[in-house]
C-alpha positions in Angstrom: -182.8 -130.5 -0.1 -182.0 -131.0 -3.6 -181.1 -129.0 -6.3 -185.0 -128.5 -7.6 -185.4 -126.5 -4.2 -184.3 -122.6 -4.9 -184.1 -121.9 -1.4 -181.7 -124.3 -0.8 -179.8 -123.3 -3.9 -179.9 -119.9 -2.8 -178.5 -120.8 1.1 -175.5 -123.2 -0.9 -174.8 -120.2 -3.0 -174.8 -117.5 0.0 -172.4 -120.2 2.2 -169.8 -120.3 -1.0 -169.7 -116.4 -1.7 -169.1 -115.8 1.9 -166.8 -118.3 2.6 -164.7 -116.4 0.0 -164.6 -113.0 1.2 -162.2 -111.6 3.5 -163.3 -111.5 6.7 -163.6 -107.5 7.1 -166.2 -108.1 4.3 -167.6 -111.7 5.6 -168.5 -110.3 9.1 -170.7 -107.1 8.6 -172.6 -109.4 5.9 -173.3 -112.4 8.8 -174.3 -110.0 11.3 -176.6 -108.8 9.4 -177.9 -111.9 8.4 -178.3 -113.1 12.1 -179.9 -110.0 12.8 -182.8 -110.7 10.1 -183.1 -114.3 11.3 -183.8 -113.0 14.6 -186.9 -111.3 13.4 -188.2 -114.5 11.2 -190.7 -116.8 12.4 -190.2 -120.3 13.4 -191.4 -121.9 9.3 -188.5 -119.6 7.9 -186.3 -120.0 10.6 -186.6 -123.9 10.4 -186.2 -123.4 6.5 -183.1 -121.8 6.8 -181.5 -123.9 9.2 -182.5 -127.0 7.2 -180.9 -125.7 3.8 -177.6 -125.0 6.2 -177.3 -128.2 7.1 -178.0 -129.7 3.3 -175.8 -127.4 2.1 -172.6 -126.9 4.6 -171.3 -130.4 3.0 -170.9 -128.5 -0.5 -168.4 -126.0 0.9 -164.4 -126.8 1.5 -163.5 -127.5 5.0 -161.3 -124.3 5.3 -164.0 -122.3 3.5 -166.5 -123.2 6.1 -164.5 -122.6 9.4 -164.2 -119.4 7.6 -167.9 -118.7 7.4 -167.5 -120.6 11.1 -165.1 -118.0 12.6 -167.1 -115.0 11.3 -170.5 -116.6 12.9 -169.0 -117.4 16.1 -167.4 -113.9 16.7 -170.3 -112.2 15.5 -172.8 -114.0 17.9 -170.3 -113.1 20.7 -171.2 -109.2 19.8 -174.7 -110.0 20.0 -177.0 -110.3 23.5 -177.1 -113.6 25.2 -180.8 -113.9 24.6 -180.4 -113.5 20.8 -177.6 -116.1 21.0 -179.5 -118.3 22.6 -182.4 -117.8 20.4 -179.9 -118.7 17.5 -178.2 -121.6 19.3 -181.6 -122.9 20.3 -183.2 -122.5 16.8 -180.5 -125.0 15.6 -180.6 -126.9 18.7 -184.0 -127.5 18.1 -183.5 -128.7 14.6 -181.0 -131.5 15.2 -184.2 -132.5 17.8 -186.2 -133.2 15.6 -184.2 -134.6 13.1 -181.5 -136.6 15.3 -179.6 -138.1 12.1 -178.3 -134.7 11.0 -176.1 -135.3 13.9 -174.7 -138.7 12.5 -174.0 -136.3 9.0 -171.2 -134.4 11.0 -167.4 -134.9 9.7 -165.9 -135.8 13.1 -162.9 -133.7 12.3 -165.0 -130.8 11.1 -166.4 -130.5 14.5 -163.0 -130.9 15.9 -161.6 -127.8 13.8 -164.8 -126.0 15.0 -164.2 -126.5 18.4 -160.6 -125.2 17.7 -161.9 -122.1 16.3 -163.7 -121.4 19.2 -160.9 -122.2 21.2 -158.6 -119.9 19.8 -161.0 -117.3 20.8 -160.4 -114.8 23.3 -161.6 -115.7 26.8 -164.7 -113.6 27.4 -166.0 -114.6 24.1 -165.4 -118.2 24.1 -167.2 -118.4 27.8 -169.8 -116.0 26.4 -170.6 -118.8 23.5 -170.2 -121.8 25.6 -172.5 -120.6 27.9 -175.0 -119.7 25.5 -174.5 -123.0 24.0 -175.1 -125.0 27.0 -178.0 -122.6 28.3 -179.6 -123.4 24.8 -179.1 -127.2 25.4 -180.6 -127.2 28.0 -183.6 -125.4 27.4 -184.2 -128.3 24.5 -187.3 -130.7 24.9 -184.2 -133.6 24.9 -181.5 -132.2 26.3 -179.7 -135.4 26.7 -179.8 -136.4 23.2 -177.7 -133.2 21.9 -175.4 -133.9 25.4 -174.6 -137.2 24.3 -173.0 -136.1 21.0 -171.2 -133.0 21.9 -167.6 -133.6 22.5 -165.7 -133.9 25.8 -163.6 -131.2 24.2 -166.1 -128.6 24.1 -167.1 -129.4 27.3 -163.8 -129.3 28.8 -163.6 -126.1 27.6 -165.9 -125.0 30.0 -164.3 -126.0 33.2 -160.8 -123.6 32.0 
């Protein structure tokens, strides 16, 4: 996505205003922003997940495990069966386009993973297993297996 592509202007720009709002401001906005993604249909929902991932990059480290933290707890408020639709949404995108994978700052993942950590217990196992459910449910589940970390998947045996 480059910068001739308003909708991916338009995600970059959303991902740098919330990343600096407070969080008593950040989360009402996300929720309601994974609430509307629910109701899109696969084109927009592919669209939007696509100008995330050009666009996450752009933002400071600390900004985005910001944005990260607000997501995460968020989803845990929501039904497993719209986290999963969420989870699997993305899942499906890193499918079909394995080298966004590759893209990921190793210790960006790792400070994700200790955001979710930090969380408390029936949240974090609410995620991870709507993580892993989603995985699972992929065409190639082994492909996304192979790149998450031991870490995360440690986490699920505490």
């Amino acid at each position: 996505m480059d910068k001739d592509n308003p909708a991916s202007s338009f995600v970059e720009n959303i991902l740098i205003i919330l990343s600096n709002l407070p969080p008593g401001l950040r989360s009402p906005i996300i929720k309601s922003r994974l609430n509307e993604f629910l109701s899109f249909d696969t084109v927009e929902k592919r669209e939007i997940i696509q100008n995330v991932f050009a666009n996450y990059g752009k933002i400071e480290n600390q900004a985005l495990l910001n944005v990260f933290d607000s997501w995460l707890n968020s989803l845990a408020d929501m039904k497993s069966s719209e986290i999963n639709t969420i989870f699997y949404s993305y899942l499906i995108e890193l499918s079909l386009n394995p080298s966004l994978i590759s893209s990921f700052k190793q210790d960006l993942v790792a400070s994700m993973i200790n955001v979710l950590d930090g969380f408390p217990p029936h949240k974090k196992i609410k995620i991870l297993d709507c993580f892993f459910e989603s995985i699972i449910n992929t065409p190639n589940p082994i492909l996304i297996l192979r790149v998450v970390p031991p870490t995360l998947i440690e986490m699920t045996n505490e």
